[in-house]
C-alpha positions in Angstrom: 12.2 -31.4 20.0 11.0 -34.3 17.9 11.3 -38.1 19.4 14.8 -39.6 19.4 15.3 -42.9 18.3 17.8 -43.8 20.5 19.0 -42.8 23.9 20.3 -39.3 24.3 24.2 -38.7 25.4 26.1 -35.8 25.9 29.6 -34.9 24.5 31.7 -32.0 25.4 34.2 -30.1 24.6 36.3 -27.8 27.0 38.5 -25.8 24.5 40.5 -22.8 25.3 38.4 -19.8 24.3 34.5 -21.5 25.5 32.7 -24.9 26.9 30.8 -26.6 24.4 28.0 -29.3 24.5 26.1 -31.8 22.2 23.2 -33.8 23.1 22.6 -36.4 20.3 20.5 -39.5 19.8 22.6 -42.1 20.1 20.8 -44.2 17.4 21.3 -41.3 14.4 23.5 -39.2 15.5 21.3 -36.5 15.1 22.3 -33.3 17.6 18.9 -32.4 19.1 20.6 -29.7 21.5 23.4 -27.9 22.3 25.1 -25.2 23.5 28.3 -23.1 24.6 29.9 -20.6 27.3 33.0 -18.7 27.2 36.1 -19.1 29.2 38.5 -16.3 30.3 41.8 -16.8 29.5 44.7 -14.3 31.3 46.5 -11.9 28.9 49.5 -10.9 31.3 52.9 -12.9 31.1 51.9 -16.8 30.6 48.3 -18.2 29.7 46.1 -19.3 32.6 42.5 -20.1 33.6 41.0 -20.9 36.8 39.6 -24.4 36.2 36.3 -23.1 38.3 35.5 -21.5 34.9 35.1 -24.3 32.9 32.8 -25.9 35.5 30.2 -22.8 35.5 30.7 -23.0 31.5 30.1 -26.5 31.6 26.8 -25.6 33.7 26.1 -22.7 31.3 26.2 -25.0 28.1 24.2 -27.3 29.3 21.4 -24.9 31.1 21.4 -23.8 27.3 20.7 -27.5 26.0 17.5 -27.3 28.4 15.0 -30.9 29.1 17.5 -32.8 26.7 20.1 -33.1 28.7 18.3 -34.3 31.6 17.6 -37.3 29.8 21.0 -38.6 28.6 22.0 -42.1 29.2 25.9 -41.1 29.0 28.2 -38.3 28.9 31.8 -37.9 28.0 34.1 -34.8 28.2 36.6 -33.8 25.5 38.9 -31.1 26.2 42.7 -28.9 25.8 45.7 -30.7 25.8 48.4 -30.3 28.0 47.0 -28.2 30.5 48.6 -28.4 34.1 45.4 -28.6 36.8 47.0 -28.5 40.7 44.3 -29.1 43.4 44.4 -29.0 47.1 43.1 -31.7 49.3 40.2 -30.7 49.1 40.1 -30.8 45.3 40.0 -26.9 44.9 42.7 -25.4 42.3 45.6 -24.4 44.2 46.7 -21.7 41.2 45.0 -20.9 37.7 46.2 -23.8 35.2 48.8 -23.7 33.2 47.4 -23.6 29.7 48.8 -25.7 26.8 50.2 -22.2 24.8 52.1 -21.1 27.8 56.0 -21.0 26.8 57.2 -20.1 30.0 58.6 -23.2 30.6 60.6 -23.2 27.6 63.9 -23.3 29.7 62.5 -25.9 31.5 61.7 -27.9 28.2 65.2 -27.5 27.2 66.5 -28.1 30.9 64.7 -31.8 31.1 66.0 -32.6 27.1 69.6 -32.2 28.7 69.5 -33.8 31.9 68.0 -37.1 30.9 68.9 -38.9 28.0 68.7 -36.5 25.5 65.8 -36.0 22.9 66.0 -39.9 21.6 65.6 -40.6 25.0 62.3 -38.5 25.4 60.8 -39.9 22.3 61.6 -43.3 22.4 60.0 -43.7 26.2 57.2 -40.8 26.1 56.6 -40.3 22.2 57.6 -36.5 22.9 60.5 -34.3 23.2 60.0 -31.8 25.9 58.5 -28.6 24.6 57.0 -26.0 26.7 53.5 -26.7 25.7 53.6 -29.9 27.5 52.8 -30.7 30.8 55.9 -31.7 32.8 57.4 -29.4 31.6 54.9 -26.9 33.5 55.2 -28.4 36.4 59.1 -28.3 36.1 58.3 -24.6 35.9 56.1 -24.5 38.7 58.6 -26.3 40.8 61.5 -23.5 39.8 59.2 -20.2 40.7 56.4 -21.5 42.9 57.3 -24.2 45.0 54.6 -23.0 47.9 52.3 -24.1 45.1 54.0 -27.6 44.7 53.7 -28.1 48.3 50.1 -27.4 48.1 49.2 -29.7 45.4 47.5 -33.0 46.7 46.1 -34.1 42.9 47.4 -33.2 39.5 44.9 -33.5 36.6 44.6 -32.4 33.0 41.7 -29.9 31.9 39.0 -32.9 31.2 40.2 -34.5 33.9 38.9 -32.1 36.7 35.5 -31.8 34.9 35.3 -35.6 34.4 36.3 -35.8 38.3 33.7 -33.1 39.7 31.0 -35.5 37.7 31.9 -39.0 39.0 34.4 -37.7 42.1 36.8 -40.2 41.3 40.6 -39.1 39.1 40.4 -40.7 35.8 42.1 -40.0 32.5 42.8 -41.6 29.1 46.0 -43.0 27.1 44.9 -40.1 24.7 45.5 -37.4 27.2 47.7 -39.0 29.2 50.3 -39.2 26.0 50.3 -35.2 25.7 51.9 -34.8 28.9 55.4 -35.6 28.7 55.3 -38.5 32.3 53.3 -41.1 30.5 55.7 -44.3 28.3 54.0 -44.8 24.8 56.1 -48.0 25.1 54.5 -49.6 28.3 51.4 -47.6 28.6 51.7 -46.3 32.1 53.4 -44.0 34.2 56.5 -43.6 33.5 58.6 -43.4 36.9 61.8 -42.7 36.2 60.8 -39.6 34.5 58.2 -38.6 37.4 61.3 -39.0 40.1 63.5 -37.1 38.4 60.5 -33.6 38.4 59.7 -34.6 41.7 56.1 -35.5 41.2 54.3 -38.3 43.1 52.5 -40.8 41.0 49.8 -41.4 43.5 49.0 -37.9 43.1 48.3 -38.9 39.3 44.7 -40.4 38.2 43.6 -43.6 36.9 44.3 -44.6 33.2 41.2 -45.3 31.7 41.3 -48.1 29.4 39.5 -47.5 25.8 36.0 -48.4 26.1 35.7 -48.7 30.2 33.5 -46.7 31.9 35.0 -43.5 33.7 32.7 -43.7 36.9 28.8 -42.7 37.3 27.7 -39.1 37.7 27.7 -38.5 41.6 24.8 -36.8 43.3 26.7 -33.6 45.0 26.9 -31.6 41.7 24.6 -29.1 40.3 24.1 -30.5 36.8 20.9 -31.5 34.8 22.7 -35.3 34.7 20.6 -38.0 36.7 22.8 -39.6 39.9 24.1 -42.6 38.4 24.5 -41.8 34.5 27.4 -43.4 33.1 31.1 -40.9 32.4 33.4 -42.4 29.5 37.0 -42.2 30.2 36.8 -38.8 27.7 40.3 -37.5 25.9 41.8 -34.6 24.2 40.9 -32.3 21.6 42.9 -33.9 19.0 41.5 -37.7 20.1 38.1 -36.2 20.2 38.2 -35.0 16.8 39.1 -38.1 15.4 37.0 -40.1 17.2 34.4 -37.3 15.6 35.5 -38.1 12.4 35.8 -41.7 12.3 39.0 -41.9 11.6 40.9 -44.3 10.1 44.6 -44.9 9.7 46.1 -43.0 6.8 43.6 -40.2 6.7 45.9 -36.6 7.0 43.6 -34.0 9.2 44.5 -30.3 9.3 42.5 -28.7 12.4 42.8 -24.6 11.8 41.6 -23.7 15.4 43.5 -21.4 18.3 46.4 -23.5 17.2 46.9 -25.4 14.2 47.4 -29.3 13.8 48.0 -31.9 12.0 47.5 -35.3 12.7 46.4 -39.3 11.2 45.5 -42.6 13.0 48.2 -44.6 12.8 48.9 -48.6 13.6 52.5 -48.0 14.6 54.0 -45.5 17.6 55.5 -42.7 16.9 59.2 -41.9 18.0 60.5 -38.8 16.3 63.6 -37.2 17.7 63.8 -34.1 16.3 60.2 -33.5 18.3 58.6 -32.0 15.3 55.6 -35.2 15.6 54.4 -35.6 18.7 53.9 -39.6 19.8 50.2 -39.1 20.9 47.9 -42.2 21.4 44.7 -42.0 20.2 41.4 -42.7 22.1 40.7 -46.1 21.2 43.8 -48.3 21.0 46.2 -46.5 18.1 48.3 -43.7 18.1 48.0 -40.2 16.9 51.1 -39.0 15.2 50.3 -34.8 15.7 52.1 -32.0 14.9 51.0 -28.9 16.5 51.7 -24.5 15.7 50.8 -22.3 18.3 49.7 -19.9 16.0 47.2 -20.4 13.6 43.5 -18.8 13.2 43.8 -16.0 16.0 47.6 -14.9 14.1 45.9 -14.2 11.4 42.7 -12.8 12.6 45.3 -10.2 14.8 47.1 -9.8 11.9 43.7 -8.5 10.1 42.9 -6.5 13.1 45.7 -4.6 12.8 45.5 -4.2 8.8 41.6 -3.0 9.7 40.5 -6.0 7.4 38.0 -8.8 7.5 39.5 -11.8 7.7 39.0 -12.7 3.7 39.7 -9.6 2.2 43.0 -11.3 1.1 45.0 -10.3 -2.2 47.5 -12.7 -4.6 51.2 -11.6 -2.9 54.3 -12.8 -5.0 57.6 -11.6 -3.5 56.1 -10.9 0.2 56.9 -13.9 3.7 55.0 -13.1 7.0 56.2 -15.3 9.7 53.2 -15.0 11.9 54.5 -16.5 15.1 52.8 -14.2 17.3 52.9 -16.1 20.2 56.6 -17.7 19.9 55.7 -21.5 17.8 55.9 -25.1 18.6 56.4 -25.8 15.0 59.3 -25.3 14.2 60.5 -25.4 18.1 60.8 -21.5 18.4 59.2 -20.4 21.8 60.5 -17.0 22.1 60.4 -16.0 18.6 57.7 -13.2 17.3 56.2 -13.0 13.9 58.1 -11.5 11.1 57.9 -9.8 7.8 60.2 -10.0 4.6 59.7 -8.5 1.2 57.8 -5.3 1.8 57.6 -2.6 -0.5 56.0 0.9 -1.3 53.0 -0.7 -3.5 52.5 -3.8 -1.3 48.6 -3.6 -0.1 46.8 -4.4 3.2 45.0 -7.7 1.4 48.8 -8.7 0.3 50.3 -8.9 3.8 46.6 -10.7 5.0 47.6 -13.2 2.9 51.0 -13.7 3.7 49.7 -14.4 7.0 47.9 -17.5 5.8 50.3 -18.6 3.9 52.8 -18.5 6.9 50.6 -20.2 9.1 49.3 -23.0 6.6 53.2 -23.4 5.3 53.7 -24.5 9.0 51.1 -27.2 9.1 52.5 -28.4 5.6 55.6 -28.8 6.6 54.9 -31.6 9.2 52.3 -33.4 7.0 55.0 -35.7 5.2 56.3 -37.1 8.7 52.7 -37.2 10.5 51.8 -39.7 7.8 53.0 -43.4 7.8 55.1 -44.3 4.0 52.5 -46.3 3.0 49.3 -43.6 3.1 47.6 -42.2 -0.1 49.2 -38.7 -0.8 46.5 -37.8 -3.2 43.5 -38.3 -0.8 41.8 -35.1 0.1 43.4 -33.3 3.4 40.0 -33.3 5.8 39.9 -29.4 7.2 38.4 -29.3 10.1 38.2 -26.2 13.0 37.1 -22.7 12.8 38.8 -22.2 9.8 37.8 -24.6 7.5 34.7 -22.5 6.8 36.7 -19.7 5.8 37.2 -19.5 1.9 40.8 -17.9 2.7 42.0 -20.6 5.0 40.3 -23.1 2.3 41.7 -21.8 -0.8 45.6 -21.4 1.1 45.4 -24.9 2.0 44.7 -26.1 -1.8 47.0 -23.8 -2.9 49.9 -24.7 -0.8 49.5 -28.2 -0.7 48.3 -29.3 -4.4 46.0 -31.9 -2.8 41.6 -31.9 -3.2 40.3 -30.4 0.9 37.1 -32.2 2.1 35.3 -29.7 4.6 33.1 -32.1 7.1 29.2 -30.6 7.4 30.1 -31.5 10.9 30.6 -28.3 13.0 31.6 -29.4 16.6 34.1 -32.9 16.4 35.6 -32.6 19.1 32.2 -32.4 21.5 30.9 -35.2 18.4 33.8 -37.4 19.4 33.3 -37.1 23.1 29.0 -38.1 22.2 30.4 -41.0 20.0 32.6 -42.0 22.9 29.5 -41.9 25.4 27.3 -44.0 22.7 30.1 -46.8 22.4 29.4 -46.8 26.2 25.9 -47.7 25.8 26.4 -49.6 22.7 29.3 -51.9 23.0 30.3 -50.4 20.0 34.3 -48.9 18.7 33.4 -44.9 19.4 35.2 -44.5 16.1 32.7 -46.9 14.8 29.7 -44.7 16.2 30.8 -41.7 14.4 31.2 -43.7 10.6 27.9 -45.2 11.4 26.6 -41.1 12.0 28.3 -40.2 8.7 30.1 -37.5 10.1 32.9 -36.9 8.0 30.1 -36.3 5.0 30.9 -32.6 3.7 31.8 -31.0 0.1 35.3 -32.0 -1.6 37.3 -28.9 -3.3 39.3 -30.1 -6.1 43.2 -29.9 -6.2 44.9 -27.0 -7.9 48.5 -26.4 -9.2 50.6 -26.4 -6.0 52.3 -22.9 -5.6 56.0 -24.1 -5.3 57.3 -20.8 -5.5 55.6 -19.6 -2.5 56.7 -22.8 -0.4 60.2 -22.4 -1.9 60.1 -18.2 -0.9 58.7 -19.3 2.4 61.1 -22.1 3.5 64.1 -19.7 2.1 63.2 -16.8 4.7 62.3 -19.1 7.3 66.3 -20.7 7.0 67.9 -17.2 7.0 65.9 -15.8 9.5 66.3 -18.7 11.7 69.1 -17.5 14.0 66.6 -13.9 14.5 63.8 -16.6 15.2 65.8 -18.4 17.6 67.0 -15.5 19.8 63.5 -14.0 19.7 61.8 -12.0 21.8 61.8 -13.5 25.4 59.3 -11.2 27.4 58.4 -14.0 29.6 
């Protein structure tokens, strides 16, 4: 490793699938190490982990990083939305967590619309309308089937919460994070206790706000990691906040993230309060908001889908006439948690690379369809959509996205923005500096621009018109939760 020029921090990024980590020289941006360990995630009726996992993954990435990481000044933690972390009192996990793309609580989701104030009610005071990927409505669900669990819980964290708490031992969190879970005003900025009285839940078992910029706490001395006692924590933040923070975000820039699930998002100056729940309200990480829509299924859809057709991912084909609906996993976008993917327009000569591709389109039609609202009236329609996630490297996922949407794509060098954000959030620490700031100074939006093509109207058109006809199948679904 050659000489840094600035002091070395650590960002991470606790996803759903693995733990990644970045060490980079604060100065340059430069990542001189890093690494990554998987998680498991349960298979059976709901998604869960045992937080312990992402601990040892944490430890894992990080043995992988080797003498760099033993010498950074900072460290900040980036990680899933949503997730619904219950610990004992002695700050064990009482039950796996809930993970974000659990719709069991669906009924729950609908339950809490109804019973206070309706779904103007939810957006105006938390930026959201209860959906099951959000957190109180998992603990609303925990409360209905495992109240011996409720009684156990002594602290209630999100996923980068627990990790940012087993570094500095004290329960932090961020306006970013905070806003995904459903008990946090948008208006006021803090708890929100009308809403936390009415699911039962204590706000003292809640942790600290962390205001944008402050430091988190100092790495303790009972851990096991290769940080020094004393090394400073940043408040850390979601994925979504991460990633723009990685990017350097400013307001008006659209983002399409193809990753587990599938987002879109901007920075925006004013906050976010859409009733029909299709934009979430988030706030960002330092000081705006974060008007997000989300789908549940995105790059793994269509990589099962693929599976199942015995094709490599890109082995697409031009489909005219054929719709897959690939909600695989029910969908958050449009609010369909029970549904399951569908197919319309098949016929004896359709091919394998026909129906791949209807897959994409499905999933990027999803994303599309949200892009309009996520961005303020004011921002440049024209401006290349930055693709960020897994997929963006794929040619399919890049070409579908041109194709669908008529604008130019600008695919980021940058590989890892959500663990880059966190780093640039552990820098500003050192440096004084906006962490958004940090990442424009690192350049790390720099990447090739595809031009526009001819949007595909007829595909949209074909796609939106199944979609409306099939809604009332979509809605009843497939409930095997």
């Amino acid at each position: 490793m050659s000489a840094a020029e600035g002091p070395l921090v650590v960002g991470v990024d606790t996803s759903t699938q693995s733990t990644k980590v970045l060490v980079v020289d604060a100065a340059t941006g430069r990542v001189v190490a890093s690494g990554q360990a998987p998680h498991t995630v349960s298979s059976g009726a709901g998604r869960e982990s045992d937080p312990r996992q992402w601990w040892d993954a944490l430890h894992e990435a990080l043995r992988q990083c080797g003498d760099a990481a033993h010498e950074a000044a900072a460290v900040s933690i980036g990680g899933q939305q949503h997730g619904l972390v219950t610990l004992d009192e002695r700050g064990e996990p009482v039950r796996p967590a809930l993970l974000w793309n659990d719709v069991r609580s669906a009924p729950q989701a609908r339950r809490l619309t109804e019973e206070l104030g309706g779904a103007k009610f939810w957006a105006e005071r938390t930026g959201l309308v209860p959906a099951a990927s959000f957190t109180v409505t998992k603990w609303a669900w925990l409360a209905e089937h495992e109240p011996e669990a409720l009684r156990a819980t002594k602290a209630v964290r999100l996923p980068h919460d627990y990790l940012t708490e087993r570094l500095t031992g004290e329960g932090t969190t961020d306006r970013g994070d905070a806003s995904g879970t459903g008990w946090w005003a948008s208006g006021s900025e803090a708890y929100d206790e009308e809403i936390l009285a009415h699911v039962g839940l204590d706000p003292a078992l809640l942790p600290r706000v962390v205001r944008p910029g402050e430091v988190a706490g100092t790495v303790r001395d009972s851990h096991d990691l290769p940080f020094s006692k004393g090394t400073l924590v940043a408040a850390g933040t979601g994925d979504n906040a991460a990633a723009a923070l990685g990017l350097g975000l400013r307001p008006g820039t659209a983002v399409l993230s193809l990753g587990t699930s599938g987002t879109v998002y901007a920075v925006s100056k004013r906050r976010p309060t859409d009733p029909t729940g299709t934009v979430a309200g988030f706030a960002d990480a330092h000081g705006h908001w974060l008007p997000l829509a989300c789908t549940l299924n995105c790059t793994l859809a269509v990589d099962r889908i693929a599976t199942l057709l015995g094709l490599d991912r890109e082995a697409v084909e031009p489909t005219t006439g054929l719709t897959l609906l690939p909600y695989l996993d029910g969908e958050r976008t449009p609010n369909l948690p029970n549904a399951s993917g569908l197919l319309h327009g098949l016929r004896h000569d359709t091919t394998a690379g026909q129906l791949l591709q209807a897959a994409y389109d499905g999933a990027v039609h999803s994303l599309l369809g949200a892009l309009d609202l996520v961005l303020d009236e004011d921002a440049d329609r024209s401006a290349p959509l930055l693709l960020i996630g897994g997929g963006a490297r794929g040619a399919a996922w890049q070409q579908t996205v041109r194709r669908l949407s008529g604008r130019p794509v600008q695919i980021p060098d940058a590989k890892e923005l959500v663990a880059l954000g966190a780093a640039a959030q552990a820098a500003g620490l050192l440096t004084g500096e906006d962490p958004a700031s940090v990442a424009r100074r690192w350049n790390t939006a720099r990447g090739p621009v595809l031009e526009a093509v001819e949007r595909d109207e007829a595909a949209l058109t074909r796609i939106a018109g199944v979609l409306s006809d099939a809604a009332p199948l979509l809605e009843r679904g497939t409930d095997t939760h």
